[in-house]
N, C-alpha and C positions, 0 to 999 in steps of 0.2 A: 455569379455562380449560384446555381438553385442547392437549396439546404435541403437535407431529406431527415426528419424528425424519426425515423428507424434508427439512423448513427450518434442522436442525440447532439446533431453538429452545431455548434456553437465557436465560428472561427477567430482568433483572436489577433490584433487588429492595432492593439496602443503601441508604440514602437518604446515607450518608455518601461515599459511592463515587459518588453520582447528581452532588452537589453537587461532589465532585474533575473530574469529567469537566469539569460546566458551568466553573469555574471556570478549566482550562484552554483553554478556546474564546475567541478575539477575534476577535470579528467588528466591522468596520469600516465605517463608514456608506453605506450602499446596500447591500452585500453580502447575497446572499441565500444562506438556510442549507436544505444540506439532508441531511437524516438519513436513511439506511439502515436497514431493521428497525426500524421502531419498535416494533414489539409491542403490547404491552399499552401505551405511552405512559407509561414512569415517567419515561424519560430527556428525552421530548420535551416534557414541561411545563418543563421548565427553559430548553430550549431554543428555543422559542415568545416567552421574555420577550427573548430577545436578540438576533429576528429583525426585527431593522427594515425590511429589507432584502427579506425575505419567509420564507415557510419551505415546504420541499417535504418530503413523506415517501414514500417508496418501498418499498413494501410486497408483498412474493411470497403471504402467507397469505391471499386472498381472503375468509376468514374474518375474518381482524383489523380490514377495512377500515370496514366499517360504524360502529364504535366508535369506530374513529379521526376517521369523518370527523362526528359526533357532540360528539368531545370538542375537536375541531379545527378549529371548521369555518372556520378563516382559513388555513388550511393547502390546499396543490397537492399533494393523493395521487392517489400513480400506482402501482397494481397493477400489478406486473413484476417478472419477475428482474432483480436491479440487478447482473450479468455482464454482462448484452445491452443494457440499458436504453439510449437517445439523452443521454448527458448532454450534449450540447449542445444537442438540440431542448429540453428542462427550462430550462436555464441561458438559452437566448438571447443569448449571449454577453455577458451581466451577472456581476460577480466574483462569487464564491462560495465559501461553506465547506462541509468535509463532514464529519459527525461520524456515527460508528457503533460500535455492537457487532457488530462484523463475526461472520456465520456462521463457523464453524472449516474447515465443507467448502466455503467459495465464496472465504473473503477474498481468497486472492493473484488470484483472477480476478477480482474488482472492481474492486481494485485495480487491477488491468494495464488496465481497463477506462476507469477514470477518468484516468490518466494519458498513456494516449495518446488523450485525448479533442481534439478542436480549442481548448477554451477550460479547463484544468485550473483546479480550484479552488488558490486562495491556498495555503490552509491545510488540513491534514487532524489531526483528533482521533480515531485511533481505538481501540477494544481489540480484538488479535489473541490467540491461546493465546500464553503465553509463551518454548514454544522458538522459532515463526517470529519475532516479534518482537526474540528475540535475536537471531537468520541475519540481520532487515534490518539491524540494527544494528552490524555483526560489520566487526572492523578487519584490515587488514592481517596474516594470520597464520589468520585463521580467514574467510577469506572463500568466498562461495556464489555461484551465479548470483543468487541470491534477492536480498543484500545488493548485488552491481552493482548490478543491476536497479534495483535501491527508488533505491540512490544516487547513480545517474545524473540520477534525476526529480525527488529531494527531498533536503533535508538532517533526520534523525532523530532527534528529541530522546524520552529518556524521562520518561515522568513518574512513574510508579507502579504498584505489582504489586496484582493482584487475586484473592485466593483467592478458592474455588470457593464459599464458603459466601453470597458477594452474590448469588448468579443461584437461581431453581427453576426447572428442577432441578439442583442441583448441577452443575458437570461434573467430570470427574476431573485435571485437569489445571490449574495457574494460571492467568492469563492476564496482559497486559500493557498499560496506555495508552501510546498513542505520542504527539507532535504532530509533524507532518511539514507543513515550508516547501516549498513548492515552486521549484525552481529555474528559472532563467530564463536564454537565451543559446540559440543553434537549433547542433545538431551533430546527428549521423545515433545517434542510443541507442540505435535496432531495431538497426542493423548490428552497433555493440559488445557489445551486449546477444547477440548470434547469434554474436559472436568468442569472449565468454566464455563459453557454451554450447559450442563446440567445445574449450575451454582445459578447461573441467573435466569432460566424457567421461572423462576418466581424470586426475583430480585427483591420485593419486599416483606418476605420471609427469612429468617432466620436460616441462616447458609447449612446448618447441623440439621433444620428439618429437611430441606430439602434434598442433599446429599444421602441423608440414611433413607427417606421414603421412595430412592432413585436405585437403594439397593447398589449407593456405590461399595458402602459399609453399613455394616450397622449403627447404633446411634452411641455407642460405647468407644469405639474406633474412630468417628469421626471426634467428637468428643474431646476424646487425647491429642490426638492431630490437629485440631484449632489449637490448642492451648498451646501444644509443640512447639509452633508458630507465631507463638507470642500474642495471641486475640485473647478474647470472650468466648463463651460458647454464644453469646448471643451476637456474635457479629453476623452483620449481612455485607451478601457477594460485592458490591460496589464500595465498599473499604479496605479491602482487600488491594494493595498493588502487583504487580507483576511477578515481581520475585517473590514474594506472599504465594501465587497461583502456583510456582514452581515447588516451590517449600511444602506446600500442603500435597501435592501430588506424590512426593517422594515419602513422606511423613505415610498416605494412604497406601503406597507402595513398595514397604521399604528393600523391597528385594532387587 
């Protein structure tokens, strides 16, 4: 099957790694599941037995689709970039899982895509390269926008490292399974998610300078609001954990 490097396609291939993914998925009765990249369909036979619920695949290679819907034909494929895709005209507001081998050059925008959807799935299984998977996962001391972000929306559990030699073609780099819970509770996470985006412009700055010369506050305001928080004034953005980024937003905000 020829690979086209525009998809980032990298198809995966170890049947022992096929059955760790499947085996990390709980999908829950009605829940309909849906996979990203199926590809060639190694990982989606597994996945197909534990859709009760339903199963959708969303597929960018126009080429792949024929096959898929051949070896699938109980399956909802939707030809699209699944960055832009409607996951909630798909979902119907029916719960849902998502499992994928995430592309290396699309993940975090899928991501971002499916998480600020109206109806975000339960659960997400997915494999990212291994260092982004570490950033989401990253504590207090080594934090990112990347890691707010993810940990505003979900709680990150890992499950297992995957060298390069399951996928053809290879790629150069490990990669990681994650399962991520989605959280539940309504707070504004574009806004803090946009606080912490100005905190780490200059991560090895002192988070008060660069907050007050961002004209979020002034430097009397910010000030209070670290301390509020329980910090230093001299703390910087990447010691800071998640519920820290929520804390100081409301602290900045209090209205």
């Amino acid at each position: 099957m020829p690979l086209k490097k525009s998809y980032g396609q990298h198809f995966l291939h170890d049947k022992n790694i096929i059955a760790k993914i499947i085996a990390g998925v709980s999908v829950e009765t009605g829940e309909l599941l849906i996979e990203v990249g199926p590809g060639a369909g190694a990982l989606t036979e597994g996945l197909a037995d534990l859709a009760g619920g339903g199963l959708a695949l969303i597929e960018a290679d126009r080429d792949l689709v024929p096959s898929l819907r051949d070896r699938f034909p109980q399956a909802d494929i939707v030809q699209a970039d699944a960055a832009i895709v409607d996951y909630d005209a798909i979902t119907q507001n029916r719960p849902w899982i998502f499992v994928s081998n995430l592309p290396y050059n699309a993940g975090n925008a899928i991501l971002e895509k499916i998480f600020t959807s109206k109806n975000p799935p339960r659960q997400l299984v997915v494999m990212v390269q291994k260092e982004v998977g570490e950033r989401m996962m990253a504590k207090a001391g080594e934090m990112s926008v990347l890691s707010v972000a993810t940990q505003l929306y979900c709680d990150v559990e890992r499950l297992f490292i995957v060298k390069p030699g399951a996928f053809v073609p290879p790629p150069k780099v490990d990669s990681i399974v994650l399962r991520m819970t989605t959280k539940t509770g309504e707070f504004d996470r574009e806004s803090i998610i946009a606080l912490a985006k100005i905190g780490f412009a200059h991560r090895r700055k002192q988070l008060r300078q660069t907050l007050a010369q961002a004209n979020v506050a002034d430097l009397v305001a910010v000030d209070t609001a670290i301390e509020e928080i329980g910090y230093p004034k001299t703390v910087r953005p990447q010691e800071l954990n998640t519920a820290d980024w929520v804390k100081l937003f409301s602290a900045l905000n209090p209205s």
